[in-house]
GULUM-737860 format. One line per field, with one value per residue (C-alpha): residue number from 1; y, x, z. Coordinates in nm, 3 decimals, m for minus. Each point is the difference from the previous one (the first is absolute). Layout:
! GULUM-737860
seq: (NUM|...)
c2: (Y|...)
c1: (X|...)
c3: (Z|...)
This chain:
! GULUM-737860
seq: (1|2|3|4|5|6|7|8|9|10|11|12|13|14|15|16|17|18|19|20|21|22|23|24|25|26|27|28|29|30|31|32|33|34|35|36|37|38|39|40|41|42|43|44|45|46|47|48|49|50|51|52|53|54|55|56|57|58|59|60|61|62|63|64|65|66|67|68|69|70|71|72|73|74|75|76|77|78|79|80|81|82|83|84|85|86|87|88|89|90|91|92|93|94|95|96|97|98|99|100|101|102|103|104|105|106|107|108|109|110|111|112|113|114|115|116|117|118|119|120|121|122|123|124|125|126|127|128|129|130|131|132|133|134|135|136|137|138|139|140|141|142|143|144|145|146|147|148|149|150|151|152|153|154|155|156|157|158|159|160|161|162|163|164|165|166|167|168|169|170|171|172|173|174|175|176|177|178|179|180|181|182|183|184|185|186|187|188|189|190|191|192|193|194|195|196|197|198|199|200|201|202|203|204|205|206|207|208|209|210|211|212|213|214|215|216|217|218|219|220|221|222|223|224|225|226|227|228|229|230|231|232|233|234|235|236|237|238|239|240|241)
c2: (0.000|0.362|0.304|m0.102|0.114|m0.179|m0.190|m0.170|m0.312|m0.049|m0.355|m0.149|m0.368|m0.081|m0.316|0.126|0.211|0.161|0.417|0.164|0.336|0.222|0.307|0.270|0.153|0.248|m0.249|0.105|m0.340|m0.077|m0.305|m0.250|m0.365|m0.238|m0.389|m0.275|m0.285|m0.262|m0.194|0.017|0.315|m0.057|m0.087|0.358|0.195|m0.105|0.070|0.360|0.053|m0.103|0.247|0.268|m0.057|m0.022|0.308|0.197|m0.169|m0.185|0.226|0.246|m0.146|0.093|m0.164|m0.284|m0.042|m0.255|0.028|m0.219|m0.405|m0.126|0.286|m0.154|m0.318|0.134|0.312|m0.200|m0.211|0.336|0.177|0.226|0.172|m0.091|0.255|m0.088|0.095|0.190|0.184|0.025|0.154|0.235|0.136|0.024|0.220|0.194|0.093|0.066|0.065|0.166|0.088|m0.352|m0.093|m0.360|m0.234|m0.288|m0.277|m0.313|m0.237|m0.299|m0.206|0.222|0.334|0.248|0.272|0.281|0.312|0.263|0.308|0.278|m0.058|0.258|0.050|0.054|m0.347|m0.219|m0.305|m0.337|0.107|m0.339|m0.303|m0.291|m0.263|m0.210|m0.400|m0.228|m0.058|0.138|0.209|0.306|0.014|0.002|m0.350|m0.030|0.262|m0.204|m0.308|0.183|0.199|m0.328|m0.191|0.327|m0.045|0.322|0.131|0.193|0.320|m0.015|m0.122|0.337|0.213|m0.202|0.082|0.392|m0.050|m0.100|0.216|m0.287|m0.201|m0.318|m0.127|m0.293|m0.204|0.090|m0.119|m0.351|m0.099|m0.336|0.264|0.278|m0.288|m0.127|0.356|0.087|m0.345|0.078|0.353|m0.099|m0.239|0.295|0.161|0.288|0.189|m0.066|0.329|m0.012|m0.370|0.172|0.310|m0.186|m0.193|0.339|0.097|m0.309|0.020|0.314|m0.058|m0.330|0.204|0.288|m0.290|m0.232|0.212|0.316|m0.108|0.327|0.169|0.341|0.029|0.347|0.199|0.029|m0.363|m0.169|m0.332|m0.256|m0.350|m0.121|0.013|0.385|0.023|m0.185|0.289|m0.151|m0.075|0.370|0.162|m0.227|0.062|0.348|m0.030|m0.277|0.265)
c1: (0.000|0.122|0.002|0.189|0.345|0.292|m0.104|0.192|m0.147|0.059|m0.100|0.039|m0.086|m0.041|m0.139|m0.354|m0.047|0.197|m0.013|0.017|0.081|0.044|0.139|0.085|0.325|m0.004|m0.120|m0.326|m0.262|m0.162|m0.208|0.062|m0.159|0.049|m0.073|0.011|0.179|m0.166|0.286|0.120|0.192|0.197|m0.346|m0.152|0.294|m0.021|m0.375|0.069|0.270|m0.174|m0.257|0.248|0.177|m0.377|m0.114|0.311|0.191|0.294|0.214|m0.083|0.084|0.387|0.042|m0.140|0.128|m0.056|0.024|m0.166|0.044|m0.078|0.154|0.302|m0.068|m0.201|0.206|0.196|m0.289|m0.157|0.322|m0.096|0.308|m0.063|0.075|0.050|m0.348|0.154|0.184|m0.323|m0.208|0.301|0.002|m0.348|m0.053|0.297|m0.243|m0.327|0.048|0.376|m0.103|m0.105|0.304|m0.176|m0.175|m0.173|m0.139|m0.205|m0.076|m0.123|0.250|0.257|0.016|0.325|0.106|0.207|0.163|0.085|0.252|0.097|0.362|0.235|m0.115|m0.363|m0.142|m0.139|0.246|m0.129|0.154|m0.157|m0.228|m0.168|m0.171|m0.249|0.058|m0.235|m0.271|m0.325|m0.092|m0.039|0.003|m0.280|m0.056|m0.059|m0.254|m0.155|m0.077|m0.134|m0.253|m0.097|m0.059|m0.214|m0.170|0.109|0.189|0.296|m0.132|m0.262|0.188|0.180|m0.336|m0.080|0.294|m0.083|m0.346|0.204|0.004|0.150|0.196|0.117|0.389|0.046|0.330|0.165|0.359|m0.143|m0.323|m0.039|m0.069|m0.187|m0.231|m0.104|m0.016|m0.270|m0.172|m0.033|m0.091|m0.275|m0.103|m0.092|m0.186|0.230|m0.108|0.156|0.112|0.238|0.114|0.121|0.143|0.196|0.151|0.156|0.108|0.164|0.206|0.066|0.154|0.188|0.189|0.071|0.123|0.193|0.118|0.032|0.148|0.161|0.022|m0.183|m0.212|0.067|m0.292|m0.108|m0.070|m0.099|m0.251|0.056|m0.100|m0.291|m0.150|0.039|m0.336|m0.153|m0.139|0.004|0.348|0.133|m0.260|0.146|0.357|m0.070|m0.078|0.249|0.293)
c3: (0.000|m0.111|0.177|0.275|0.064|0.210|0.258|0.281|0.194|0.330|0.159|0.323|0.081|0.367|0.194|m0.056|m0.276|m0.345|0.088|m0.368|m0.060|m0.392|0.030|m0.271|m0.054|0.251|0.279|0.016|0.053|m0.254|0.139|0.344|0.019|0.250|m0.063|0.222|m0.141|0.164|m0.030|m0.348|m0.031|m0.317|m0.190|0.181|m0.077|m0.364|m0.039|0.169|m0.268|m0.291|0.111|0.021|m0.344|m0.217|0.188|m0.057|m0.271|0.066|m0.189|0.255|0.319|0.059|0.274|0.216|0.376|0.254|0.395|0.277|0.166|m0.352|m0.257|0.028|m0.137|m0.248|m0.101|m0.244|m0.172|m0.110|m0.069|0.286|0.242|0.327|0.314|0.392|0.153|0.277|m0.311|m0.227|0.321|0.144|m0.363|m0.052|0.286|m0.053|m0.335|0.118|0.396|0.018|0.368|0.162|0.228|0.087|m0.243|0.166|m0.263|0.043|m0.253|0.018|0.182|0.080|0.194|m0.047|0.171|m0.217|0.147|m0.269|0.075|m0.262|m0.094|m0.115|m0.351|0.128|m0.084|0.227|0.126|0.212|0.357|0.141|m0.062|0.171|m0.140|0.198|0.044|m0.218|0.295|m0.159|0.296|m0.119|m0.344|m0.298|m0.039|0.404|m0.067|m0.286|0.240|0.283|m0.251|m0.189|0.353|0.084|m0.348|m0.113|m0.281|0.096|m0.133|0.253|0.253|m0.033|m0.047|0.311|0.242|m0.045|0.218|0.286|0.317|0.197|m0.088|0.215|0.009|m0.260|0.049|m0.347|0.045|m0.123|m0.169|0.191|0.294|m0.176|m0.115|0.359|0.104|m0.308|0.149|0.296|m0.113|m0.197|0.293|0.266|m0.299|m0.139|m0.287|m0.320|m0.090|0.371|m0.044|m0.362|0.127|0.282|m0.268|m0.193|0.310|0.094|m0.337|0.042|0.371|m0.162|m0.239|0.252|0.221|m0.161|m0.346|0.155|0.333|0.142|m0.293|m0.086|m0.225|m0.203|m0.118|m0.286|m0.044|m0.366|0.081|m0.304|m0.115|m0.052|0.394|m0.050|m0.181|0.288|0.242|0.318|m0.013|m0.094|0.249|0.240|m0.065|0.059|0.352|0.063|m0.140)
């Protein structure tokens, strides 16, 4: 298709989903679309592709770039360059948010930690970084369970949290525990919307906890990953920080 100009393709395959991003010459987005991969990410990443290149025209995508758990295997198979995460989201923010000093991003089974300082030719440099273990506690796909045993979808599970006035302490350094404590919850008759909102919080208090532990964390401070869009979560790591 015509009338397009260069285009640059941005893709990043994690454990849950493939993130997809075009953007024109000067950076500016031109569209964002996030697919789960329900466990075939080289077959999603494909299909997103092939959408790219008949909407745009392969002749105009310059460049195709790969980042996340998965990118790297896949980089080469699409003759895509594949960048560090920590790299791909220190740079992005440098970008769009020059002033954020922390980024904090939770995917799906992974949570990182990134502190970001101006260097001496006034772009942003990775001061520090954490990375949490692989226990799910705390991350998307921990999320994900405790939504689908509620029967909810995740996007209401976040809608949901926001009601809260309340909300009771849920063991999050482990899921074996948060998941007795939602029983037991749900035995004495808690509202949904608190049993929800204790579980941003717990996440929240996790990460503060066991990836943060004794550091400060510098305002401003860039939420990323796909448990960003979930509002519970950020409302709750605004009164945790």
């Amino acid at each position: 298709m015509s009338g397009h100009g260069t285009v640059y393709v941005g893709i990043d395959i994690g454990s849950v989903s493939a993130n997809t991003v075009v953007l024109d010459e000067h950076r500016n987005l031109l569209e964002e679309h996030y697919t789960r991969t329900k466990g075939e990410p080289l077959e999603t990443t494909l299909a997103v592709l092939t959408q790219m290149m008949e909407k745009y025209g392969r002749e105009n995508i310059k460049l195709v770039a790969a980042t996340g758990s998965g990118g790297k295997l896949i980089a080469p198979m699409i003759g895509a360059g594949f960048t560090n995460e920590v790299i791909a989201q220190a740079k992005a923010t440098e970008v769009y948010h020059p002033e954020a000093r922390t980024i904090i991003e939770m995917g799906g089974q992974d949570a990182k930690l990134i502190f970001v300082a101006q260097g001496d030719n006034g772009k942003l440099r990775i001061a520090d970084f954490q990375m949490n273990s692989v226990c799910a506690a705390g991350t998307g796909s921990f999320l994900d369970q405790q939504a689908h045993r509620m029967g909810l979808t995740i996007e209401e599970f976040g809608h949901l949290a926001l009601k809260s006035k309340n909300p009771p302490r849920v063991a999050g350094r482990c899921s074996v525990f948060a998941k007795s404590d939602m029983i037991h919850l749900q035995q004495i008759a808690t509202p949904d919307y608190d049993i929800v909102a204790g579980l941003c919080y717990a996440v929240a208090r996790n990460f503060k906890a066991t990836i943060g532990k004794g550091k400060d964390f510098l305002a401003p401070v860039a939420f990323q990953g796909g448990v960003a869009a979930n509002q519970g979560v950020r409302k709750a790591f605004k009164d945790v920080l």
